[in-house]
N, C-alpha and C positions, 0 to 999 in steps of 0.2 A: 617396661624399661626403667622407671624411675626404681621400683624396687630393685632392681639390680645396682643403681645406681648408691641407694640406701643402704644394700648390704656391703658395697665395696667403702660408702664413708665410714661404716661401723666399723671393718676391718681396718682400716689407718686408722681409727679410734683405738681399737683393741692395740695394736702396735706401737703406734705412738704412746703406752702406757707403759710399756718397756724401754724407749727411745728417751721420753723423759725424762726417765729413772736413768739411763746410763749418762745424758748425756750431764746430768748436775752431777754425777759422780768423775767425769770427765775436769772438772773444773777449766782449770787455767792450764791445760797440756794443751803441748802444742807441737807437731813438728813441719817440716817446711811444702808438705804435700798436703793437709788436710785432711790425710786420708781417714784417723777415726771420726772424725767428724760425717764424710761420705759413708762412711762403712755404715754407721745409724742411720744416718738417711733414707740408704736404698730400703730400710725393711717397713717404710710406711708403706711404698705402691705394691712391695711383696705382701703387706700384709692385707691389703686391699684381694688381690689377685688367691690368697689362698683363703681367704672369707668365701668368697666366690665358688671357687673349687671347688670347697669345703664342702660348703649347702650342696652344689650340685650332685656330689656323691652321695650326699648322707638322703639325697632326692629319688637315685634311683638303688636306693637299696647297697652300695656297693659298699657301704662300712656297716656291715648289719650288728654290728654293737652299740651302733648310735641312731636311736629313733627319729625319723622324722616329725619337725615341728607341727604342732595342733593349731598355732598362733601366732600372729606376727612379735608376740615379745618372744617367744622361742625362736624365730628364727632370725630377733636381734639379739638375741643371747648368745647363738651359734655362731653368730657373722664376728661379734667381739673376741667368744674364745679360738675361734680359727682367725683371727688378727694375730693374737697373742701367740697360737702357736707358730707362726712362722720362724720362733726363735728356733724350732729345732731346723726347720730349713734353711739358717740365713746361720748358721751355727759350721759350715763347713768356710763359710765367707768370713767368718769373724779370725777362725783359728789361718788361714792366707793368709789376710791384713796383718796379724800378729806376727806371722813368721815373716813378712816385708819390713815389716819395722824394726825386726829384729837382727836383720841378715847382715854383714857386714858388706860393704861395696865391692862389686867385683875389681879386680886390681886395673883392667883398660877402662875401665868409667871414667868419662870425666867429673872432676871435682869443681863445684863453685868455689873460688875461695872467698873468705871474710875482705870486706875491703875494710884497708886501714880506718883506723881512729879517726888521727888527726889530719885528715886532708885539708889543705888551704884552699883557699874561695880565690879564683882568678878569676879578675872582673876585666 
C-alpha cells in the first residue's frame, strides 16, 4: 500500500511540473469564476490517478511498447512520466475551459452589474 501511495505522490510530482510552469505563465489574469486557476488544479489528483494506471498497465503487459520496471527508480521514472502525461488527458478539459471563457453570455442570463463608484457611507 505505501508504494501505491509513493507512485500516486510521484505522479502529482510529475504534473505539478506542468501546473507550475502554466500557472507563473498565468500571472496576474483573472476572471470572476477562477476557473483557470481550477482548470490547473484538477490535473495534480489526475496526474496522481494516471501514474497509477500507468504502472498497472505497463504491469500486465497491456502497453507492450513499454517494459516493465527492473527497479524501484524505474518505476519512479514511470510514475513521473505518466504524471506529466496526463496533459494529453486533461487537454480535452483545457480546450472547454477555453471555449467558456470565450463564449459570449447567453442573451436570458442574468448579468451582475458593476456597483457604482461613488456610493456615500449612511451611518
Amino acid at each position: 500500500m505505501r508504494e501505491v501511495g509513493a507512485v500516486m505522490l510521484l505522479g502529482v510530482l510529475g504534473a505539478a511540473l506542468h501546473v507550475a510552469a502554466r500557472l507563473q505563465q498565468m500571472g496576474g489574469s483573472w476572471n470572476p469564476y477562477g476557473l483557470p486557476l481550477f482548470q490547473e488544479l484538477i490535473k495534480l489528483p489526475i496526474g496522481a490517478l494516471t501514474a497509477v494506471t500507468g504502472l498497472v498497465l505497463v504491469d500486465t503487459a497491456a502497453l507492450p511498447v513499454i517494459q516493465a520496471p527492473d527497479s524501484w527508480r524505474g518505476v519512479m521514472a514511470y510514475a513521473v512520466v505518466f504524471g506529466v502525461a496526463q496533459l494529453a488527458l486533461t487537454r480535452t478539459i483545457d480546450q472547454r475551459a477555453e471555449k467558456l471563457l470565450a463564449a459570449e453570455p447567453a442573451p436570458d442570463e442574468v448579468q451582475l452589474e458593476k456597483a457604482p463608484e461613488d456610493h456615500q457611507d449612511v451611518t
